[in-house]
C-alpha positions as CSV (number, residue, x, y, z in Angstrom):
1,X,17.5,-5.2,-31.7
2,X,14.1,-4.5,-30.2
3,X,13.5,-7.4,-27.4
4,X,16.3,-9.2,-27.7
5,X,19.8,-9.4,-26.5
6,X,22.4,-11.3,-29.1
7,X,24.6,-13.7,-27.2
8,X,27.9,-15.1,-28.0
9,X,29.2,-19.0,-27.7
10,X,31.9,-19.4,-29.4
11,X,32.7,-20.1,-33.4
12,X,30.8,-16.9,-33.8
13,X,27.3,-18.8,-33.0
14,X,24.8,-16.1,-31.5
15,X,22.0,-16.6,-29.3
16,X,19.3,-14.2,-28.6
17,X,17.2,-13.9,-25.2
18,X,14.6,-12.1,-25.5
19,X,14.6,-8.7,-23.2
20,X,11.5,-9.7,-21.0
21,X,11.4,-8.6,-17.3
22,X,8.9,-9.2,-14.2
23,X,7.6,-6.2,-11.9
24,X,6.0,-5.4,-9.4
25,X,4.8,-1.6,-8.7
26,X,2.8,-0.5,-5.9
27,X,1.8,2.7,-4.6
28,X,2.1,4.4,-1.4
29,X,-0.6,3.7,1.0
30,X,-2.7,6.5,2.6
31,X,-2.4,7.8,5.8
32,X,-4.9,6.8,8.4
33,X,-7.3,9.5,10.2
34,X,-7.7,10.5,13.5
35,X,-10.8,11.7,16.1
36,X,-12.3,8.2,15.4
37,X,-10.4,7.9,12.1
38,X,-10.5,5.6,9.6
39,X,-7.8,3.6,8.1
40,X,-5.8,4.3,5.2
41,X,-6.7,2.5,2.1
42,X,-3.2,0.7,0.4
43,X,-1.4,1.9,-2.7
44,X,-2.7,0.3,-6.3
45,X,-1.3,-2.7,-6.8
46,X,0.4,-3.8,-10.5
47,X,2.6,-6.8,-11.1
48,X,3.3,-9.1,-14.5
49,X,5.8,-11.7,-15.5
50,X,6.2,-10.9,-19.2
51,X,7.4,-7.1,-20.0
52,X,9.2,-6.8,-23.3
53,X,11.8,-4.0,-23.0
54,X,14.3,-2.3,-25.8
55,X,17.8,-2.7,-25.9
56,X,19.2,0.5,-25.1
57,X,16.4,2.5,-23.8
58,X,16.2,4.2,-20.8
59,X,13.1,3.0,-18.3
60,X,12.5,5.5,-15.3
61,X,11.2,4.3,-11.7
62,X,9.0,6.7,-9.5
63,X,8.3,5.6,-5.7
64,X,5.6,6.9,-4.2
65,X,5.6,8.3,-0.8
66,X,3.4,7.2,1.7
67,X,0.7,9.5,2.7
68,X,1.7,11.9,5.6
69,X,-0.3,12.1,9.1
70,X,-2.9,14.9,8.9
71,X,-2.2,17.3,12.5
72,X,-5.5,19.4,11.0
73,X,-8.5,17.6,13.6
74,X,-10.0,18.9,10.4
75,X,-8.6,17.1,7.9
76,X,-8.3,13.2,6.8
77,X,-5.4,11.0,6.4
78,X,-3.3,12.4,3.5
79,X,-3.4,10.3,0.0
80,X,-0.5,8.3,-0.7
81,X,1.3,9.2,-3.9
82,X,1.5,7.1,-7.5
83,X,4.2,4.8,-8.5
84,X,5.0,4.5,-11.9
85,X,7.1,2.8,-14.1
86,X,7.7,4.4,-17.8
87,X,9.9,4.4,-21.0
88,X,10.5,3.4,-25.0
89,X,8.1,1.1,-26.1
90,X,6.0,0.1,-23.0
91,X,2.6,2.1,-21.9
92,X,3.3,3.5,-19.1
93,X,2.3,1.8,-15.5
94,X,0.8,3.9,-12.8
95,X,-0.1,2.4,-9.3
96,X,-1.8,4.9,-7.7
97,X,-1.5,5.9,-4.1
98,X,-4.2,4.7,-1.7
99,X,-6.7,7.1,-0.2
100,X,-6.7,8.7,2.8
101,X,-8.6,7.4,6.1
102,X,-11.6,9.7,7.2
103,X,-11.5,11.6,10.1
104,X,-14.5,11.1,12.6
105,X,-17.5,12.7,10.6
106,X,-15.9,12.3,7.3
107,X,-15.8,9.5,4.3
108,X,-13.4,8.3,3.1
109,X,-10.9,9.0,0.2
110,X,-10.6,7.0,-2.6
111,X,-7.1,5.8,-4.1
112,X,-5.7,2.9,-5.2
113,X,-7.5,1.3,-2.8
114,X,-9.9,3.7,-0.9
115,X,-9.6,4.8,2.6
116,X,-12.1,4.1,5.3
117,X,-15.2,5.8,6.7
118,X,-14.8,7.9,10.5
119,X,-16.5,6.6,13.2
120,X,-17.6,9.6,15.5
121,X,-21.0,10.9,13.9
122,X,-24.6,9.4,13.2
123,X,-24.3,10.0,10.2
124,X,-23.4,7.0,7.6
125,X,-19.8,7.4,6.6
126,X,-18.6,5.7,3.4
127,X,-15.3,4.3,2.7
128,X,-13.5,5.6,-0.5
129,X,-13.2,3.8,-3.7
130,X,-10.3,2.3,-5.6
131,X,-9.5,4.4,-8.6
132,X,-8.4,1.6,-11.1
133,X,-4.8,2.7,-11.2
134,X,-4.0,-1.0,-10.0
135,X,-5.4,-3.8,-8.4
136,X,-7.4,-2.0,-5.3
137,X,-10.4,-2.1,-3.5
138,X,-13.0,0.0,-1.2
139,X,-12.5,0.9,2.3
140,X,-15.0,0.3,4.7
141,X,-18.1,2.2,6.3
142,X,-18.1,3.0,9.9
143,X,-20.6,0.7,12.2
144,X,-24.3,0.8,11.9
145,X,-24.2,1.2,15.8
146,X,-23.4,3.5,18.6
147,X,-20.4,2.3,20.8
148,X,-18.8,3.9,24.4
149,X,-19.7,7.5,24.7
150,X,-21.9,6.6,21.4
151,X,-18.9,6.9,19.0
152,X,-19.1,4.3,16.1
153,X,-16.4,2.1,15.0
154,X,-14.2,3.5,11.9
155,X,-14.1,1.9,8.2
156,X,-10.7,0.2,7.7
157,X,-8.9,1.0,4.6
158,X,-9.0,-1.1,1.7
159,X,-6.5,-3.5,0.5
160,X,-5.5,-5.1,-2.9
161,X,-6.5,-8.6,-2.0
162,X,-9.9,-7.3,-0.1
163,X,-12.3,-4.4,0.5
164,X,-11.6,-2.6,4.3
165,X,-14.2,-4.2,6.9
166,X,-16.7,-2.4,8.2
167,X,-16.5,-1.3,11.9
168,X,-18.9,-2.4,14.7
169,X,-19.6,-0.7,18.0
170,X,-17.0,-2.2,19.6
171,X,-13.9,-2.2,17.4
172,X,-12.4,-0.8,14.5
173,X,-13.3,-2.5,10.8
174,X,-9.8,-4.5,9.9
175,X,-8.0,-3.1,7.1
176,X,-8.1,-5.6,3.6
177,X,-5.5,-8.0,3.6
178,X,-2.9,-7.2,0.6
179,X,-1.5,-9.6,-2.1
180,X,1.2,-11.9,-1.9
181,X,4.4,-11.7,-4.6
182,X,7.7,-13.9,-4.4
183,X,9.2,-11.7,-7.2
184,X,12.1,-10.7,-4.9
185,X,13.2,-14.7,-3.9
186,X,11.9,-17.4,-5.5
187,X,9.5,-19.3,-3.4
188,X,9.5,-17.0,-0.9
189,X,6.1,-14.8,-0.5
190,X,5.6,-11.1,0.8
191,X,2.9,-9.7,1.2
192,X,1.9,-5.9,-0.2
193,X,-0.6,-3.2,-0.1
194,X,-2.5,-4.1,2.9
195,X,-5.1,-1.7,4.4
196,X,-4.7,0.6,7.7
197,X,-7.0,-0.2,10.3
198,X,-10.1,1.6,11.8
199,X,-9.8,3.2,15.4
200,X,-12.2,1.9,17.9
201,X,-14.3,3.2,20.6
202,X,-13.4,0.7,23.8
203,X,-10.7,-0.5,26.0
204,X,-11.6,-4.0,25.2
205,X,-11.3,-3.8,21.3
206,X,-9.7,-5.8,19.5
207,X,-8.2,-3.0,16.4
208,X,-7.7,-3.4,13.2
209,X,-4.9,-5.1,11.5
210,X,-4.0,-6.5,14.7
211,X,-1.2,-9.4,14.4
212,X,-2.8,-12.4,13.5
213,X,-4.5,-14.6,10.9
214,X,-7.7,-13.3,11.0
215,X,-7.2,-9.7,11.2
216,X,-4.5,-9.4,8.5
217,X,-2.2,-7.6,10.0
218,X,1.3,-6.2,9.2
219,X,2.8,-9.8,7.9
220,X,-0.8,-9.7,5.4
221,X,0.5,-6.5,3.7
222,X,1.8,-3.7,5.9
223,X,-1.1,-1.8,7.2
224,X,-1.1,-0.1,10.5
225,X,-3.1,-1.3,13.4
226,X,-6.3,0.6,14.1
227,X,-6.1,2.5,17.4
228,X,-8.6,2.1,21.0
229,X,-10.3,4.4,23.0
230,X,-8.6,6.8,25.2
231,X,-5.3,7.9,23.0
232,X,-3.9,3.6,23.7
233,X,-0.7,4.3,21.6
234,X,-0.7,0.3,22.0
235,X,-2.9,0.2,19.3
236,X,-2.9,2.5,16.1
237,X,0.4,2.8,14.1
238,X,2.5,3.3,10.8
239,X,2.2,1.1,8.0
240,X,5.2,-0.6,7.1
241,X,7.9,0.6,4.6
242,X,7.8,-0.2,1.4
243,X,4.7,-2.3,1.4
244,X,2.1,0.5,0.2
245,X,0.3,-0.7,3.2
246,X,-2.5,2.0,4.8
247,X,-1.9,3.8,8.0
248,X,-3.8,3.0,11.2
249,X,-6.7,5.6,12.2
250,X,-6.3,7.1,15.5
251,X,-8.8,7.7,18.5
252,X,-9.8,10.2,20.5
253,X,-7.2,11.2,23.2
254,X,-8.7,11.0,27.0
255,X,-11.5,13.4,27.8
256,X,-12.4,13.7,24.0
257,X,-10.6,16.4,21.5
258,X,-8.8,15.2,18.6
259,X,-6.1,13.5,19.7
260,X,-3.0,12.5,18.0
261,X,-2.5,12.0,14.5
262,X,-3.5,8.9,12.7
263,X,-0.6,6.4,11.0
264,X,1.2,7.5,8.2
265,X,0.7,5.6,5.0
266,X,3.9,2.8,3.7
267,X,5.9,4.1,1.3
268,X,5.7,2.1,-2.2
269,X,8.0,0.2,-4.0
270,X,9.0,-0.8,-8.2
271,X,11.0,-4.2,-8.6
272,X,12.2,-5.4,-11.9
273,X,13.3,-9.2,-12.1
274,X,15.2,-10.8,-15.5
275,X,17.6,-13.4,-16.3
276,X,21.1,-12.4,-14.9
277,X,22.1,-13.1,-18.9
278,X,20.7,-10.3,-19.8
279,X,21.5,-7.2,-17.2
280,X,23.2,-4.4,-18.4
281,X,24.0,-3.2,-15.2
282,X,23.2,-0.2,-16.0
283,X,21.4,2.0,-13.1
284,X,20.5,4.8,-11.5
285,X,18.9,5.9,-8.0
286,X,21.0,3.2,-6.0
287,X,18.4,0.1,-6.0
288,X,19.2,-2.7,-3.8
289,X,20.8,-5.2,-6.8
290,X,20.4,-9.0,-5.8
291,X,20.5,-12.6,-7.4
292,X,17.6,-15.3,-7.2
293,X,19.0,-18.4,-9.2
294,X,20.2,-17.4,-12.4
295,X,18.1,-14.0,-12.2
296,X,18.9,-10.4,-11.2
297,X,16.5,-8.6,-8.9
298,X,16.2,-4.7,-8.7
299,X,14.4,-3.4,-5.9
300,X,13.9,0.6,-5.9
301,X,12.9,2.3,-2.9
302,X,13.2,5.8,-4.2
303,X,13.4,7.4,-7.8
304,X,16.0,5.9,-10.3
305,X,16.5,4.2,-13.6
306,X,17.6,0.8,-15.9
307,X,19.0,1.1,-19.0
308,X,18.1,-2.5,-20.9
C-alpha cells in the first residue's frame, strides 16, 4: 500500500501507520583558501518532519565529501560536493555542497552556502552566493581596510543560519553560524552547516569561528577556525566531520609566499528518523542504526540505501 504499513493486533484487526519519515541532508562544506584565504562556505542545508515514502521501494543516500585543501597558491578552496536523497515517489532532495574560500585576490565561490572573499589585494573581493540547493547563505567580503603589511582581512564562509562576516583589518570575518536539529536524540540539539572562517593579517587577531558564543565556532556548526598572520597553525583548521561545516582560510606563512593550505571542508551527512513500528530493517551502506523513544534513527555517513 502506498504510505502505509498494515499492522496486526490480534482477531485479525489491522492497523495502518502511515510510512512518513524525518530527514535531515546536508552537504559537504567547502574547503577554506589560503594566502590570505577566505573561509569555506557550508554545505546546503534541507531537513523536514513529514516525508511520505512507498512500501517496498528502494530510497538511495549520497554523502557528499567535503571539499579538499587546494596546494595550487593559485587556486581557491575546493567546493564541497552535493548530498542527495532520491527514490519512488518523492522529488528528489539535493543539498548542495558549499563553495569554496577565495584565495588572497580572489572571490569567492558560491555553493550551498557561498565561500568567502581573499584578503590580500586592494581590490574588493566578494564572497560567493548560496545556490538554493538548500537552506544557505553568502560568504563574506574581505575588509574595506588595509591591515599589517597592508593585507586585508578575508570574507568568512557562509553558513545556513547566517551570511559569512565580513573581515576587518585586524581579523578574519567569522564564518555564519549553522542550524540546529535534534533529529538524532530527542531534545538534544546539534548544530550543522556552519561557515569556515576568514584568515587574518595580525598576531593579535582574534580568527574566525573561534570557540565561543559570539564567534560561532565549531559547537555552532562545524566550521574551521580562520587562521593569523605568520603561518600560526593555532589558528586555521578542518571543519568538523559530518557537519557540512566550511574549512578555515589559511595565512600567509612567515616572510610572505603562500603558505600552507587552507582547511578542508566537513564532510556531509543524510539521517532518516520514523516510528520503530515501521522499520523494515532493511539497509545498505552500513549507517549507524539507533533508537530515540519509540523511533529508529539512521544516520549515513557515506553512500547506502533503505528499503521502506
Amino acid at each position: 500500500m502506498f504510505g502505509y504499513r498494515n499492522l496486526g493486533f490480534g482477531s485479525g484487526v489491522a492497523a495502518s501507520l502511515p510510512l512518513e519519515v524525518e530527514y535531515l541532508i546536508v552537504g559537504g562544506g567547502g574547503a577554506g583558501g589560503k594566502a590570505a584565504g577566505a573561509g569555506g562556505g557550508a554545505g546546503g542545508y534541507r531537513a523536514a518532519t513529514a516525508l511520505t515514502l512507498t512500501s517496498g521501494a528502494e530510497y538511495t543516500v549520497t554523502v557528499g565529501d567535503g571539499g579538499a585543501a587546494e596546494d595550487a597558491e593559485s587556486h581557491p578552496g575546493a567546493d564541497g560536493s552535493d548530498s542527495v536523497l532520491s527514490g519512488t515517489g518523492i522529488t528528489t532532495l539535493t543539498s548542495d555542497g558549499g563553495g569554496g574560500g577565495a584565495k588572497g585576490n580572489t572571490n569567492g565561490r558560491s555553493g550551498g552556502s557561498g565561500g568567502g572573499g581573499g584578503g590580500s589585494t586592494n581590490i574588493n573581493r566578494t564572497g560567493g552566493s548560496a545556490s538554493g540547493g538548500g537552506t544557505g547563505n553568502a560568504g563574506g567580503a574581505r575588509s574595506d581596510s588595509a591591515g599589517t603589511g597592508g593585507v586585508y582581512g578575508a570574507g568568512g564562509g557562509g553558513g545556513a543560519g547566517a551570511v559569512g562576516q565580513t573581515g576587518t583589518s585586524a581579523r578574519g570575518g567569522n564564518g555564519g553560524i549553522g542550524l540546529a536539529n535534534d533529529i538524532v536524540e530527542d531534545g538534544t540539539d546539534v548544530y550543522y552547516a556552519g561557515g569556515g572562517g576568514g584568515a587574518a593579517e595580525s598576531n593579535q587577531a582574534v580568527n574566525g569561528n573561534d570557540d565561543d558564543a559570539v564567534n560561532h565556532g565549531r559547537t555552532q556548526g562545524g566550521g574551521g577556525k580562520g587562521g593569523a598572520y605568520a603561518n600560526r597553525d593555532d589558528g586555521f583548521c578542518d571543519a568538523t566531520a559530518n557537519t557540512g561545516g566550511g574549512g578555515g582560510g589559511r595565512s600567509f606563512s612567515v616572510g610572505g609566499g603562500g603558505g600552507g593550505d587552507g582547511g578542508g571542508g566537513g564532510k556531509g551527512i543524510v539521517v532518516l528518523r520514523m516510528a520503530t513500528a515501521i522499520y523494515t530493517g532493511t539497509v545498505t551502506g552500513s549507517p549507524t542504526v539507533s533508537t530515540d523513544g519509540a523511533n529508529t534513527v539512521l544516520k549515513f555517513t557515506g553512500t547506502g540505501s533503505y528499503t521502506a
